[in-house]
VOGU-3710 file (C-alpha; in Angstrom, 3 decimals, decimal comma):
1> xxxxxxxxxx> 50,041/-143,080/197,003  47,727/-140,849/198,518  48,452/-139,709/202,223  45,078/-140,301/203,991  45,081/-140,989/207,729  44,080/-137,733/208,703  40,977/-137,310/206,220  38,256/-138,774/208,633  39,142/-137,250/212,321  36,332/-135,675/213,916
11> xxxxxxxxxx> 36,503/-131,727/213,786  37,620/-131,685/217,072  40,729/-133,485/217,174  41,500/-132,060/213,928  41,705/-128,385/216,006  43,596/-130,022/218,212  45,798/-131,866/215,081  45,454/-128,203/213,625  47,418/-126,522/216,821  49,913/-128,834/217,160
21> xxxxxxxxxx> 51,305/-128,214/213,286  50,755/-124,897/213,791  53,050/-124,973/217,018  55,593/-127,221/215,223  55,736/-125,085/212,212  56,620/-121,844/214,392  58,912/-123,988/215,990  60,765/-125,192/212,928  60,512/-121,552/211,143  62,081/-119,944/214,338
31> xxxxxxxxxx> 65,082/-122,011/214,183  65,468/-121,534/210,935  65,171/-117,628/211,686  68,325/-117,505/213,995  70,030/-119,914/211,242  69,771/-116,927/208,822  69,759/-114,113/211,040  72,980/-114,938/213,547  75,410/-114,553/210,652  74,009/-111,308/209,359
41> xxxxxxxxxx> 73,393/-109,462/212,613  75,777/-111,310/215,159  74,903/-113,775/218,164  74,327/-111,850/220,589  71,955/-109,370/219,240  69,871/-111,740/217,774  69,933/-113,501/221,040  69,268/-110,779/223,814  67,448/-108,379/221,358  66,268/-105,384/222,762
51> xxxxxxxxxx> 63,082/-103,312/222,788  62,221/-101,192/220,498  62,008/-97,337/221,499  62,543/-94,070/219,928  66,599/-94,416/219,602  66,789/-97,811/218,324  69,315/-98,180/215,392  67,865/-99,292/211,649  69,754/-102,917/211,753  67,598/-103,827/214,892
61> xxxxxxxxxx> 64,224/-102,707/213,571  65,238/-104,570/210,298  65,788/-107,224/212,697  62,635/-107,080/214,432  61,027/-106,867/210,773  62,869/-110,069/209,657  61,651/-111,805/212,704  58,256/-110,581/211,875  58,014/-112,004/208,238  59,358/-115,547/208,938
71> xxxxxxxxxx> 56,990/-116,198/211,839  54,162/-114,738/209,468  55,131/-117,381/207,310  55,914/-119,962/209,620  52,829/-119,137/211,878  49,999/-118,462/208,802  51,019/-119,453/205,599  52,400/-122,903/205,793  50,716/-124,966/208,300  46,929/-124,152/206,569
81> xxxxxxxxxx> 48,667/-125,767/203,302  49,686/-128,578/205,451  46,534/-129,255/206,514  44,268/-128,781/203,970  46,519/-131,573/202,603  46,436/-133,985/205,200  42,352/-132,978/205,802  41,073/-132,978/202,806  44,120/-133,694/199,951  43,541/-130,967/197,582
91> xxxxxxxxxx> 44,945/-127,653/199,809  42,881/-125,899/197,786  40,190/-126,617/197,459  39,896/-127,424/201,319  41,014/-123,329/201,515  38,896/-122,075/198,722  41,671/-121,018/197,201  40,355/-122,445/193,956  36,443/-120,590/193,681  36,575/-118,036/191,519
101> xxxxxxxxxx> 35,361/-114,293/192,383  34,018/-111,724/189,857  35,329/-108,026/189,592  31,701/-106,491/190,729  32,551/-108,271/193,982  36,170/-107,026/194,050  34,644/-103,337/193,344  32,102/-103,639/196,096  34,676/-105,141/198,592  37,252/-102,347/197,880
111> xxxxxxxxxx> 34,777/-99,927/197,890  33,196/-101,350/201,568  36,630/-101,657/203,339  37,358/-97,810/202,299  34,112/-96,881/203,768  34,299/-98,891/206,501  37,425/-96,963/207,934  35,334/-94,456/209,983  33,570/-96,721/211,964  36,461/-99,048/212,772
121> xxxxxxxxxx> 38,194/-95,958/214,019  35,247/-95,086/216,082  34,577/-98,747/217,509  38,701/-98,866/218,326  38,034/-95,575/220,326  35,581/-96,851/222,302  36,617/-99,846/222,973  40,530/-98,029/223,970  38,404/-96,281/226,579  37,329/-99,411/228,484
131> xxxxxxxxxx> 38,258/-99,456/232,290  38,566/-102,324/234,720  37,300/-101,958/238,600  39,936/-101,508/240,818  40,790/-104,972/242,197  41,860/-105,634/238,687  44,141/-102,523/238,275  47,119/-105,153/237,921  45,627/-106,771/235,171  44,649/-103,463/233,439
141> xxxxxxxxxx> 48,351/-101,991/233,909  49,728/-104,952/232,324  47,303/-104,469/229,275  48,081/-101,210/228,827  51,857/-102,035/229,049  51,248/-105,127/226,240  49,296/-102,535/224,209  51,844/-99,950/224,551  54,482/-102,325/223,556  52,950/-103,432/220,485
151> xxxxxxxxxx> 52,489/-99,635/219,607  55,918/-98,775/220,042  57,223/-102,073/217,695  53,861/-100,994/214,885  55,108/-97,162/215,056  59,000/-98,040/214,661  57,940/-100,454/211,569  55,823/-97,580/209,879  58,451/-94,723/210,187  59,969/-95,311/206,966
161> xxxxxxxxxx> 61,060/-92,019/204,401  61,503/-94,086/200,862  58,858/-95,727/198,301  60,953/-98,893/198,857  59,917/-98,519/203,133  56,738/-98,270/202,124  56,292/-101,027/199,898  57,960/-103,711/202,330  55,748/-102,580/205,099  52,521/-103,079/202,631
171> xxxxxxxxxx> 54,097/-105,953/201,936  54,666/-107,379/205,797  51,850/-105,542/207,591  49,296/-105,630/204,805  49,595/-108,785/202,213  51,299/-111,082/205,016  49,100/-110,637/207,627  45,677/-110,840/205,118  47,373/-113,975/203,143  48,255/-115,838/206,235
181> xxxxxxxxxx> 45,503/-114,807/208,479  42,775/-115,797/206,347  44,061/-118,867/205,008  44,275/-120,118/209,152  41,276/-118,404/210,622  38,758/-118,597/208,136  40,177/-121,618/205,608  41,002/-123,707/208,499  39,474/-122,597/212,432  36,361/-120,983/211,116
191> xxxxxxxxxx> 36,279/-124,731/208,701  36,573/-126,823/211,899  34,211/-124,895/214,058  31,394/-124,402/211,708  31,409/-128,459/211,239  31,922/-128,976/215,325  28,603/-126,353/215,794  27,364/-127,503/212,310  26,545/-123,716/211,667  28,367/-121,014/209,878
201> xxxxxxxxxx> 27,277/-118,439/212,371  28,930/-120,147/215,555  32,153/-120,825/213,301  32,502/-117,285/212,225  32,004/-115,682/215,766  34,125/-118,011/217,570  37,222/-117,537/214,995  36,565/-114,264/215,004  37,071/-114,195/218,877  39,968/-116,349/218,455
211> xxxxxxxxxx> 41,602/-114,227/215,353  41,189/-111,210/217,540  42,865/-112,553/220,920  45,771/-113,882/218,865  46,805/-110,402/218,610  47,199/-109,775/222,409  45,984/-106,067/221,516  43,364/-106,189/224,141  42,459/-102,128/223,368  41,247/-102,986/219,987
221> xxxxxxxxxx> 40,000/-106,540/220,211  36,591/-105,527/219,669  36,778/-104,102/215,960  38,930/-106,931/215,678  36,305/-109,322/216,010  34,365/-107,560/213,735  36,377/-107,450/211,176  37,421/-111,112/211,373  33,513/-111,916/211,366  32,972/-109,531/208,400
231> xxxxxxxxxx> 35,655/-111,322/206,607  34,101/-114,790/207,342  30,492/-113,464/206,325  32,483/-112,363/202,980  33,835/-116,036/202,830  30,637/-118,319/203,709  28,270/-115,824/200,924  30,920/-115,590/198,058  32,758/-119,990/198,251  35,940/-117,938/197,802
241> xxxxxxxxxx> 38,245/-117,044/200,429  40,085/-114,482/197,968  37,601/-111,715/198,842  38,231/-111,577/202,651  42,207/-111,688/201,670  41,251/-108,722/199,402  38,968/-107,094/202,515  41,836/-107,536/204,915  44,413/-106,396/202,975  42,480/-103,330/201,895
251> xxxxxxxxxx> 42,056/-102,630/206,057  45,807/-102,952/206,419  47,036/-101,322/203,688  44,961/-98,292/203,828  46,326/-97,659/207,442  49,803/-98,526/206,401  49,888/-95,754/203,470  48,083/-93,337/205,671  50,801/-93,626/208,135  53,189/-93,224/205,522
261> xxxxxxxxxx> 52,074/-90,128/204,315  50,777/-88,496/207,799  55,022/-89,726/208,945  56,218/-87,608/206,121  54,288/-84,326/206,706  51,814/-85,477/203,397  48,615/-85,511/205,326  47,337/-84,025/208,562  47,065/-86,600/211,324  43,327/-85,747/211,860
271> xxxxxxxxxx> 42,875/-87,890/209,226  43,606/-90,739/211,152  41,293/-90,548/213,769  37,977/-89,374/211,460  34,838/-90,950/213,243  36,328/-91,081/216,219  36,685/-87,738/217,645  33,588/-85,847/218,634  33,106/-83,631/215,580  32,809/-86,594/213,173
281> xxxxxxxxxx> 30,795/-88,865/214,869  28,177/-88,576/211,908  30,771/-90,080/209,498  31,542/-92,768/211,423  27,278/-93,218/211,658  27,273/-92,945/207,704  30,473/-95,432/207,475  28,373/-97,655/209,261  25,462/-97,617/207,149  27,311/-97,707/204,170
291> xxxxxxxxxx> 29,451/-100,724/205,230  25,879/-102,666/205,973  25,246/-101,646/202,233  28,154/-103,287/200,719  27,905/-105,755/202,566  24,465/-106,696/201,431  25,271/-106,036/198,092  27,791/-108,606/198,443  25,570/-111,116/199,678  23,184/-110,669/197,032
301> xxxxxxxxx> 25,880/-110,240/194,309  27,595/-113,923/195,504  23,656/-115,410/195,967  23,965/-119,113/195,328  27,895/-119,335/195,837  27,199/-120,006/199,919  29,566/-123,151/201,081  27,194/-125,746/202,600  27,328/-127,248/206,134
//
């Protein structure tokens, strides 16, 4: 017997519906964290864990990375499954999971999200440079401080020396993140928001907004929402949410195996700031223009594939 209570709520108590299994699933994952990870790295650390600087020992930052992958699982991968079942009864096809994608698109995607590294690293600059008047100086400090923490936990993750590093880290920061992130923000939010607005446009921009403060990196929120608007552009034109998973986990990936290389003396680390310091400005202009390209290209190359209203 079908389970179908939950297939007629109005798209606003389904975000609602949405949060709270999102919030219970965290809930029940993080238990089940400390279940696994008390025996292997002892009560106490697990329970008064410290930060992360540049003298913390491997077993904690395996820690913290452990941590990392069960509430990416926990926090983006199961509860859009759950849903989609309970809204719609075929997961699937309520995540576009099932649409297929052709390799032109895959090309042109790949292609894009290379290109388009430039101009993010331009946007991120500017937007890093943003100031606050001085009666909010305490909120600014604090920013900075969140920011500076996150840094310190990303740079400690990317530090690795072997293949093996390197592939777990493309595998957490990279496939993880553009699985999970996607299947939430754009299968379900960016779902329930374009029906509330009835428009895609409204739906993309306001996940986007959302996907972006979720990350409580306020220094780079702004090519954040771009990105998570590009990505749900790239899912309304093509019916398949495979080619934004592909997008963002071509953006991820790209910085994760620069870092890898630039850590281990293999490139200079110019390379990851191009378009954003003052003598390559241009490339970050061309970046952009090319990114607008592909991006058209993909429209026209998906034409007819658009999900309806």
């Amino acid at each position: 017997m079908e389970f179908t209570a939950f297939r007629d709520l109005k798209p606003f108590s389904q975000l609602f519906f949405a949060a709270f299994v999102v919030v219970a699933s965290i809930l029940i994952f993080f238990v089940l964290s400390l279940v696994v990870a008390i025996p292997i790295w002892g009560f106490n650390t697990v329970l008064n864990l410290p930060a992360i600087n540049s003298e913390t020992p491997l077993n904690i930052i395996n820690l913290y990375k452990f941590i990392q992958v069960v509430q990416a699982i926990g926090f983006f991968i199961v509860p859009p499954f759950i849903l989609g079942y309970l809204f719609h009864g075929q997961s699937n096809e309520y995540l576009y999971l099932n649409k297929s994608f052709n390799s032109q698109s895959v090309i042109l995607v790949v292609a894009m999200m290379f290109f388009a590294a430039p101009a993010i690293n331009l946007i991120g600059e500017l937007n890093s440079n943003m100031s606050f008047p001085e009666w909010l100086s305490g909120v600014e400090e604090w920013m900075r401080n969140a920011e500076q923490n996150a840094a310190d936990i990303t740079e400690a993750f990317l530090n690795v020396k072997t293949i093996g590093g390197l592939a777990f880290n493309v595998f957490m920061i990279a496939l993880l993140p553009a699985v999970g992130e996607e299947l939430l923000f754009r299968g379900v939010v960016q779902n329930i928001f374009s029906k509330m607005t009835r428009s895609h446009h409204w739906g993309i921009w306001i996940s986007a907004i959302l996907f972006s403060a979720l990350h409580m990196q306020f220094y780079g929120f702004v090519p954040r929402v771009l990105l998570g608007a590009l990505f749900g552009y790239l899912l309304v034109w093509s019916g398949s949410i495979w080619l934004p998973i592909i997008a963002h986990f071509m953006n991820n990936a790209i910085a994760v195996i620069a870092m890898y290389f630039i850590n281990n003396g293999l490139m200079n680390p110019q390379y990851e700031e191009i378009g954003s310091t003052g003598d390559s400005y241009y490339m970050a202009g061309i970046s952009l223009a090319l990114t607008f390209v592909f991006l058209m290209m993909l429209k026209r190359q998906n034409a007819g594939k658009e999900i309806p209203i």
